[in-house]
C-alpha positions in Angstrom: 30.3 7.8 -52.0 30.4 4.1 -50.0 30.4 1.4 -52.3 27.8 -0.7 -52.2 29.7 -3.8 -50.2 30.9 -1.2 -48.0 27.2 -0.3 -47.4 26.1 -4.0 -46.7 29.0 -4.7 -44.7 28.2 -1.7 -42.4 24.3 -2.9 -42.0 25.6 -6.1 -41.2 27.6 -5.0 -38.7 24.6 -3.0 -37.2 22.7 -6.4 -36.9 25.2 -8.5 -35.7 25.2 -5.7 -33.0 21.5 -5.2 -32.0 21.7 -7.9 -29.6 24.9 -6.9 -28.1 23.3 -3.1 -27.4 19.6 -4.5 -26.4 21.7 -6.8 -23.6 24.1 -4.1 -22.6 20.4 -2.1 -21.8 20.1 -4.8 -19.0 23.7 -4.7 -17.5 24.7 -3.1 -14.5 26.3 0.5 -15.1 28.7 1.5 -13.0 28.1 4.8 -13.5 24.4 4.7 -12.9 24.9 2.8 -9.7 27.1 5.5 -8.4 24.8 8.0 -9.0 21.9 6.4 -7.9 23.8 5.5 -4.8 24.8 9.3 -4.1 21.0 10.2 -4.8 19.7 7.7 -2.5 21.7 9.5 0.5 20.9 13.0 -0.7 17.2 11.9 -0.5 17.7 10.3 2.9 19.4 13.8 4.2 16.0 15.9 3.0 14.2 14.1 6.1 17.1 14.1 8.8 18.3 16.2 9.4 16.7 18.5 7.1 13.2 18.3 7.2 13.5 17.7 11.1 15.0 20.9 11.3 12.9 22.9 9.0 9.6 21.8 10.7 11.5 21.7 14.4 12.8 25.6 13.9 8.9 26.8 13.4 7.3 25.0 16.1 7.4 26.3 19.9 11.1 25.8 22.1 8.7 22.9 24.4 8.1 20.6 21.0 11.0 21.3 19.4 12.7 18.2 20.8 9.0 15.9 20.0 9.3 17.1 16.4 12.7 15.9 15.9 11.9 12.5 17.4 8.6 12.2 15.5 10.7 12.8 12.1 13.3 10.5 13.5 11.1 7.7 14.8 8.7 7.5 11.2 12.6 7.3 9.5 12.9 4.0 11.5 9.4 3.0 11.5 9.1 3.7 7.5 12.2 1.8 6.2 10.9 -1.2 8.0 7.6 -1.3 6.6 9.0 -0.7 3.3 10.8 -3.9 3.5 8.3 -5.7 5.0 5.1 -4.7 2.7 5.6 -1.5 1.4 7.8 -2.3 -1.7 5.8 -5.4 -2.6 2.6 -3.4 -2.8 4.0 -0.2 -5.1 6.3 -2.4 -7.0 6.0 -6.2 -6.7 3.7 -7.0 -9.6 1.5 -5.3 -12.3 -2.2 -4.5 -11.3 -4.0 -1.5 -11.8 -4.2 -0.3 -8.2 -1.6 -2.6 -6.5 1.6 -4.6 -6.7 0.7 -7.4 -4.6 2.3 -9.2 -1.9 5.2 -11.1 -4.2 8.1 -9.5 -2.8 6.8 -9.4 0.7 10.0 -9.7 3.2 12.1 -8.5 0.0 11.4 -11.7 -1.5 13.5 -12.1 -4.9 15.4 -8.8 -4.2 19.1 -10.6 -4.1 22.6 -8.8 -4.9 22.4 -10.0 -8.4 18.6 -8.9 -9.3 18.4 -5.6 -11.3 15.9 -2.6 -11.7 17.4 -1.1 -15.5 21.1 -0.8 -14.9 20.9 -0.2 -11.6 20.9 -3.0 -8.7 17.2 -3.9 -7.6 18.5 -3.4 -3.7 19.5 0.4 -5.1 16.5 0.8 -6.4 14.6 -0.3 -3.5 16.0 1.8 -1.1 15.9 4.9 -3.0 12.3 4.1 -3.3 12.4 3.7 0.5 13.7 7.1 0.9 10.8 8.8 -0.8 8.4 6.3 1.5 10.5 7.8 4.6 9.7 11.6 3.9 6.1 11.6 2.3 4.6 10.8 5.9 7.3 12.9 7.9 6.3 15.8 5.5 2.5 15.4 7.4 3.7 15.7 10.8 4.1 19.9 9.7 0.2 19.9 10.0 -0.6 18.5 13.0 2.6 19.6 14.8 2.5 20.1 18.7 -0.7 18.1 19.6 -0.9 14.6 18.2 0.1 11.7 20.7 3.3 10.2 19.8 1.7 6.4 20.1 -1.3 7.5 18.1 1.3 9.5 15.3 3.1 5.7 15.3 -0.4 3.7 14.1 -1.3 6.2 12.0 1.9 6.6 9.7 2.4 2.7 9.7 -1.5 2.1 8.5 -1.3 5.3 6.4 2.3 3.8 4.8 0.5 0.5 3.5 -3.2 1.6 2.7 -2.5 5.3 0.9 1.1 5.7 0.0 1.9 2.4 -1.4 -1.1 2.0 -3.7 -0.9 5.3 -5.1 2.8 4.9 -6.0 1.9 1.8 -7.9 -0.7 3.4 -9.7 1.4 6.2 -10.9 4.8 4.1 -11.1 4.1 0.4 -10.8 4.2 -1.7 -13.7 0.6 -1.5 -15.2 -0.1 1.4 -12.5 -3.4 2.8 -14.1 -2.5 6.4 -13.8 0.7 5.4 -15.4 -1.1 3.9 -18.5 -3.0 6.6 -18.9 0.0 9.1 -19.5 0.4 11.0 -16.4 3.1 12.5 -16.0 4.6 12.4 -12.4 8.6 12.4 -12.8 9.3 12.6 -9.1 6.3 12.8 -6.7 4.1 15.4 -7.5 0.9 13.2 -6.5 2.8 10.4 -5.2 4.7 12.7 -2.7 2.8 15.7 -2.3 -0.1 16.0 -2.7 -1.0 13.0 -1.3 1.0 14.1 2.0 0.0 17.7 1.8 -3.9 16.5 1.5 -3.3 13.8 4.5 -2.1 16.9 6.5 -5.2 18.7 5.9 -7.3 15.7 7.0 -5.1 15.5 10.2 -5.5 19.1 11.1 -8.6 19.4 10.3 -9.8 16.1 12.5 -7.5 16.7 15.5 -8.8 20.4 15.7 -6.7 23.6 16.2 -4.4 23.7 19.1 -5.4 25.5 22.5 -5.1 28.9 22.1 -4.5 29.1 18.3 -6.2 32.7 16.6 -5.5 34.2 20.3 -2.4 33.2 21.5 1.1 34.0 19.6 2.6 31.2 18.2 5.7 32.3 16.7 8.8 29.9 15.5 11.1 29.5 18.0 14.5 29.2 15.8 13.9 30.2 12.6 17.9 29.4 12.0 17.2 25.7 11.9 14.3 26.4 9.4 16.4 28.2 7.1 19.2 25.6 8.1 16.6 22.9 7.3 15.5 24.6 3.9 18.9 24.9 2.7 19.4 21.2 3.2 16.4 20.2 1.8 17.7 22.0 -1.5 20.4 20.4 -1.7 19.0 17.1 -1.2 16.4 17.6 -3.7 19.0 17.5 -6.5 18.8 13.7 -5.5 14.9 13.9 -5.1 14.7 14.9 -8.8 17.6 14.5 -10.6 17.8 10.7 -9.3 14.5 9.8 -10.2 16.4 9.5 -13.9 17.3 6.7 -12.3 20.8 6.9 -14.6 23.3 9.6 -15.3 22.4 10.8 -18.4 21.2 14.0 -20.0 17.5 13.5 -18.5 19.4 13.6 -15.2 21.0 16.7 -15.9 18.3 19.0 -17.3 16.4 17.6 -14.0 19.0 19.3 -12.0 19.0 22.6 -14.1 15.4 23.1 -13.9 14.9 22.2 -10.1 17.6 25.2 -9.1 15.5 27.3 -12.0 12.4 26.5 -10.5 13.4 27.0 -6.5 15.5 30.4 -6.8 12.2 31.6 -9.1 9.9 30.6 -6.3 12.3 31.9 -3.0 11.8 34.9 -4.7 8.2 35.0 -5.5 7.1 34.4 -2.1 9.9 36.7 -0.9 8.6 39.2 -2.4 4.8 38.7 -2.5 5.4 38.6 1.2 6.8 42.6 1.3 4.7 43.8 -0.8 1.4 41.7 1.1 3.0 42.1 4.7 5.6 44.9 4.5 8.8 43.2 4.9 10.7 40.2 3.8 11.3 37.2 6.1 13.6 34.7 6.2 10.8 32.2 7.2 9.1 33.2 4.0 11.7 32.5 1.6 12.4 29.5 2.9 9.1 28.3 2.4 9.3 30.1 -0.9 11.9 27.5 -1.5 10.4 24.9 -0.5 7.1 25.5 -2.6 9.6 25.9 -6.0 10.7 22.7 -4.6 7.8 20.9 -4.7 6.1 22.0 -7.8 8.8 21.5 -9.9 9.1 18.1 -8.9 6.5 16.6 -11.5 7.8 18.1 -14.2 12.0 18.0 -13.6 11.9 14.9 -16.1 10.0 17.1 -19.1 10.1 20.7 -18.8 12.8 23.4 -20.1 14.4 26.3 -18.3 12.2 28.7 -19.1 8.9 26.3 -18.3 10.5 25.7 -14.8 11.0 29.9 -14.3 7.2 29.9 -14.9 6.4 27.5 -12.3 8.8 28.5 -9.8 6.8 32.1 -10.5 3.4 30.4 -10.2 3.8 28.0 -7.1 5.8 30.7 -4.8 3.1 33.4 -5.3 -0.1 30.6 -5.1 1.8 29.0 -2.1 2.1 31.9 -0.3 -1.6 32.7 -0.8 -2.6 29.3 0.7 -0.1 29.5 3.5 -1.8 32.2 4.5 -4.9 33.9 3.1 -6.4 30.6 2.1 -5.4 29.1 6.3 -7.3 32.0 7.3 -10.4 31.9 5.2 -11.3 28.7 6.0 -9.6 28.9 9.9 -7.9 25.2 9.9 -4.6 25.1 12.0 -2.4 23.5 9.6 0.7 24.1 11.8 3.9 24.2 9.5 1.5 25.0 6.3 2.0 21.0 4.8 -1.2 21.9 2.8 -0.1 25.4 1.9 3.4 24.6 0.8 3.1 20.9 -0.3 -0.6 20.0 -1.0 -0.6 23.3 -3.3 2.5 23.3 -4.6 1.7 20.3 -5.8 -1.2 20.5 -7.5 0.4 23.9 -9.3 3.5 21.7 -10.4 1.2 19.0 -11.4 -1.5 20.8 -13.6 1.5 23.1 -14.8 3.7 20.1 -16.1 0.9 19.3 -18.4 1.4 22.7 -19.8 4.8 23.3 -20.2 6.1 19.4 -20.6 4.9 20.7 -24.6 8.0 20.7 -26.8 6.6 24.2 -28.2 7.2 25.7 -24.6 10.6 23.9 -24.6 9.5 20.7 -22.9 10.2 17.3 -24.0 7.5 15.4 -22.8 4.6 15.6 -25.9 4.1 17.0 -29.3 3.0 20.8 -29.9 -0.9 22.1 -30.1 -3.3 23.3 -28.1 -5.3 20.1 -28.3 -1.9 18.4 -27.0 -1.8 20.6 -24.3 -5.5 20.2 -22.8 -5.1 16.7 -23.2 -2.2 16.4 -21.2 -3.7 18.6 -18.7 -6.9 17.0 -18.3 -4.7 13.8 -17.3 -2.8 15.5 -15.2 -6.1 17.2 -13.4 -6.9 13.2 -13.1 -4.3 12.5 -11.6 -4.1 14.9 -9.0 -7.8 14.6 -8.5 -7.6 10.8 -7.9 -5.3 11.1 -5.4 -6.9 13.9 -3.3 -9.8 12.2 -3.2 -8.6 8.9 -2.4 -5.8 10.0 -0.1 -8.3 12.3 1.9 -11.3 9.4 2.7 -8.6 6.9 3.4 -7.0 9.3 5.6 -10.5 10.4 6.9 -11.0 6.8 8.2 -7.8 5.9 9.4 -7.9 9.1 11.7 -11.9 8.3 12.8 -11.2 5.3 14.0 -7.9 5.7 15.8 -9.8 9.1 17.4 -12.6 6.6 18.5 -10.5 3.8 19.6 -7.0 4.8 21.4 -7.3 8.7 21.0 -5.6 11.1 18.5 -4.9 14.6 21.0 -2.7 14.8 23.9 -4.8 16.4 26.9 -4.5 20.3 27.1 -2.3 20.0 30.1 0.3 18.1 28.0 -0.2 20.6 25.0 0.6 23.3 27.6 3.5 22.0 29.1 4.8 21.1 25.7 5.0 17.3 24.1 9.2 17.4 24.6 8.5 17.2 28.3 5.2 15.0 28.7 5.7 12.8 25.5 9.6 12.6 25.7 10.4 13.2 29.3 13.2 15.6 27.7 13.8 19.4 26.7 16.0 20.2 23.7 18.9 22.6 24.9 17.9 25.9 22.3 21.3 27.9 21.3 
């Protein structure tokens, strides 16, 4: 046994320390840095090329070339409104609903200001990188007919007036979805569904395209979608896995459960699909991927293995029911399936995290018992029901009165010559 002036001199030692640990919390980490560095870039890769070429592969060989510079152009367009406004409003202060307009122009983000033990600037453009691909993923709804002027106005109002705010209410400081316990590790409703339900909106206000229900409309090069998809996998590891914002253990069980979760689903849609349809296709389990992608993604922070089997199960089978028997049901043209893949996917990953984030099930995010678990999912059915609703009306609007005022369609003799040509006065060369 420790003697007893061994004991004191021990817990002395732990005092003396406490401050030197609490301030070592503040100070940059190498480490962290590096990895948030290489996540920033993986993130950045999901939308170009990856998401360009998933979304460019299923559209016809005449818009293949518009989709790419739509993608392209909102990359731009996105990282400078992040700067400008953007950040300020989901991160610059702590309101309920918004951040405020303190760090307008990147005001007070310097080389020396820090976000945890990572560099503010860091930080700030790995945010920027989620900002880029939330709108881009929308542009797979309305794909082939929107004017590329009108697509501009839209994204940049959309950016400021829906994206922002909801990111600060689920991950600003004093973000009210936030206080009340949500959890959204990596854009579940800040990503997702909030893009997936803006798709609907869009398709559902700019109308079907000419000739859709009578006319084929197959992919043109499904070997840029399954190109695409493969990238956007591999990005993703920096999607979720970086939202850890360090490289710790977190970070690690992130990564383990998003390639649980996407296999699970590539093969649940993949085989859904033969058994539904006949025959396995490569389109479907890509977007099988895709889905597993998605809903996993609010839960990467706080589920187990075995949760993120379950909702890789769940979400591929449920996607594939919206991508295709739910699209017909109703008979909206949601090109590229955004809604199908991402607006469901989403709220399956979402309402599922607050099921399997239980410690029981092998989750780390909240204590065992039933009671745990409907609480948790009744915030999480908050959350996602906040953000539809908001997300669609603002949407609604912004689309109304850009329909009304410079137009939302191309004319049918631009959809039928195809947007590369009309829009871009180009073709893509197809291999």
């Amino acid at each position: 046994m420790k003697s007893l002036k061994s004991i004191i001199g021990s817990l002395g030692l732990a005092i003396l320390t406490l401050p030197s640990m609490a301030m070592a919390a503040d100070e940059l980490s190498a480490g962290d840095t590096a990895w948030m560095l290489t996540a920033t870039v993986l993130v950045l890769f999901m939308t170009i090329p990856g998401l360009s070429l998933f979304y460019a592969g299923m559209v016809r060989s005449k818009n293949a070339l518009s989709t790419f510079v739509q993608i392209f152009a909102i990359t731009a367009l996105m990282t400078i409104l992040w700067a400008v406004i953007g950040y300020s409003i989901a991160f610059g202060g702590e309101g309920a609903y918004w951040g405020g307009l303190d760090k307008m122009f990147l005001a007070g983000v310097t080389v020396d200001s820090m976000s945890g033990t990572i560099p503010e600037t860091v930080f700030m453009v790995f945010q920027m990188t989620f900002a880029i691909i939330t709108p881009a993923l929308i542009v797979g709804a309305f794909a082939e007919r929107m004017k590329f002027s009108a697509m501009l106005i839209f994204m940049s109002i959309w950016l400021i007036v829906v994206y922002a705010p909801i990111t600060h209410w689920v991950w600003g400081d004093g973000g009210w979805l936030g206080g009340k316990g949500i959890l959204d590790f990596a854009g579940g409703t800040v990503v997702h569904i909030n893009a997936g339900v803006a798709g609907l909106v869009a398709a559902i206000v700019l109308g079907k395209r000419k000739g859709y229900g009578k006319t084929a409309m197959p992919p043109h090069n499904l070997t840029y979608t399954i190109i695409g998809a493969s990238m956007l996998w591999v990005g993703w590891f920096g999607f979720n896995a970086g939202s850890e914002l360090a490289a710790d253990n977190v970070a690690g069980m992130a990564m383990a459960v998003t390639q649980i979760a996407t296999a699970a689903a590539a093969l649940s849609w993949m085989f859904a699909e033969w058994i539904f349809h006949g025959k396995p296709s490569g389109l479907g389990i890509a977007s099988g991927a895709v889905a597993g992608l998605v809903a996993i993604t609010p839960a990467s922070g706080a589920v187990g293995p075995m949760g993120a089997l379950a909702i890789g199960l769940a979400s591929g089978f449920i996607c594939y029911l919206g991508a295709t028997k739910l699209k017909q049901m109703f008979g909206y043209d949601d090109s590229l399936d955004a809604f199908g893949v991402h607006g469901i996917g989403g709220i399956v990953g979402a309402l599922l995290t607050g099921v399997f984030a239980a410690t029981s099930l092998g989750g780390a995010g909240f204590g065992d018992g039933i009671e745990s678990i409907a609480g948790q999912v009744s915030v999480q059915a908050l959350g996602v029901g906040a953000t539809m609703a908001y997300t669609g009306i603002a949407t609604f609007i912004i689309l109304t009165i850009l329909k009304v005022t410079i137009g939302l369609r191309v004319s049918e003799d631009v959809e039928v010559e195809g947007l590369d040509t009309a829009e871009h006065d180009e073709r893509a060369y197809i291999l």
